[in-house]
C-alpha positions, 0 to 999 in steps of 0.5 A: 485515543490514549488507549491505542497510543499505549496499547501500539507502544506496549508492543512496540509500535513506535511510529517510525521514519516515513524514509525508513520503512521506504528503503525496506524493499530494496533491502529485502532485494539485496538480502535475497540477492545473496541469500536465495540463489538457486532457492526459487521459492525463497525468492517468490517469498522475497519478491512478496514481501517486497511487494508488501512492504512497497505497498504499504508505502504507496497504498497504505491500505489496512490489512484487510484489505491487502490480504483480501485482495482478490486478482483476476477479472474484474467482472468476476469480483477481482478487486485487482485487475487490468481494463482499458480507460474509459474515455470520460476519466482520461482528463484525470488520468495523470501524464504517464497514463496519457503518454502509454496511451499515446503509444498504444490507445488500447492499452490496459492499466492495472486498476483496484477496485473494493465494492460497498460490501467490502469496504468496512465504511460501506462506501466502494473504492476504486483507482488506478494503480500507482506506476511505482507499484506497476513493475514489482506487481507484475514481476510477482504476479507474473514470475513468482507468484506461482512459485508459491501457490500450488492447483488451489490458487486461492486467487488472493494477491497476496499468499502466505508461504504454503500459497494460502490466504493470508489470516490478519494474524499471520500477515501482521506477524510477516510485516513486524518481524519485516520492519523488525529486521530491517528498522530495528521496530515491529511496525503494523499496517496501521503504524504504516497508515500513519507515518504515511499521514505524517509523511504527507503532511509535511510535504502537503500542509494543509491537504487534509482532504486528499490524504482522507481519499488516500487512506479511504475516510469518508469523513475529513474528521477522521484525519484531523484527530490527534493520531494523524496530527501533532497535538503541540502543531495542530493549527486551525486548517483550511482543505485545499482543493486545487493545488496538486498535492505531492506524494510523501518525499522519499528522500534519506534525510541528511 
């Protein structure tokens, strides 16, 4: 653990403010705003990186899996798509699912889903995606996107400048120089998997368990290691299971 604390620090991957790396977004959004105009493709760059850097915030997946998430129909192996509801989950689904169903009972929701095989615990994930990430996705999937990829669509969400799959290289380079630009650090995905933890447990103590579902740990022991809890802080815990627990806080500190 020391080993990676020191490797992450060599090259500047100090953990940063949860809230800091939250407003990126939108200042990527002003930057393009006055930088691009007329410039389609420098746009669809923008609206991309956006949508990384957000994502990274709501969902904070490790790299891998982002850069190869493929869009499209679900029974052709998208791990990104849309489908109805089914029935026997609609007591789970949270209220702004219910009330778009209540306008329209055939309503699709985005949904992301990773079989066995491409996960690397081996252990298939799947979900909904979060509202907040609903109108910046379809903003760029569905005006910008194809600003970026040419008759080869390579089917990834997410494409690099000349509209082909992301390598792990190049999409960690596109996130440290996003946060170098804008917080004044190069932070990877996996610095962002942390200040997400940090994020979490302080607006929910103790709710180890869920924010394992949320970073994919199969196992509660991963989240009670000394990366995602302070040493001098860490307190005997009990998993909470039936108090809702709330999305890390957003809120500029004063």
């Amino acid at each position: 653990m020391k080993s990676i604390r020191k490797r992450e620090a060599s090259r500047g991957h100090q953990l940063v403010d949860y809230n800091k790396l939250c407003q990126i977004p939108d200042l990527i959004r002003k930057e393009a705003e006055e930088s691009s105009k007329g410039d389609r493709k420098r746009k669809a760059v923008a609206v991309r990186n956006r949508l990384l850097v957000k994502w990274l915030t709501v969902l904070p997946w490790r790299a891998d899996y982002l850069r190869k998430c493929k869009l499209g129909r679900q029974k052709e192996g998208a791990n990104l798509f849309k489908a109805r509801i089914a029935r026997n989950s609609m007591s789970a689904a949270p209220e702004w699912v219910k009330e778009a169903l209540g306008t329209d009972p055939r309503h699709k929701f985005w949904h992301y889903l990773f079989r066995e095989s491409e996960t690397k615990r081996g252990s298939a994930v799947c979900g909904l995606l979060p509202k907040m990430l609903v109108p910046l996705l379809e903003e760029y999937v569905g005006l910008y996107r194809p600003y970026l990829v040419d008759r080869n669509d390579p089917g990834t969400v997410f494409v690099n400048d000349a509209g082909r799959p992301f390598s792990g290289r190049t999409l960690t380079k596109v996130v440290e120089n996003l946060t170098k630009r804008y917080v004044g650090r190069r932070v990877s995905a996996r610095v962002f998997r942390r200040a997400y933890a940090e994020a979490w447990l302080k607006s929910n103590p103790n709710e180890y368990f869920t924010l394992a579902k949320v970073l994919w740990h199969p196992r509660l022991s991963t989240v009670l290691e000394p990366r995602f809890v302070n040493l001098d802080e860490r307190k005997p815990v009990s998993v909470g299971r039936g108090r809702r627990a709330r999305r890390p806080s957003t809120r500029a500190k004063k």
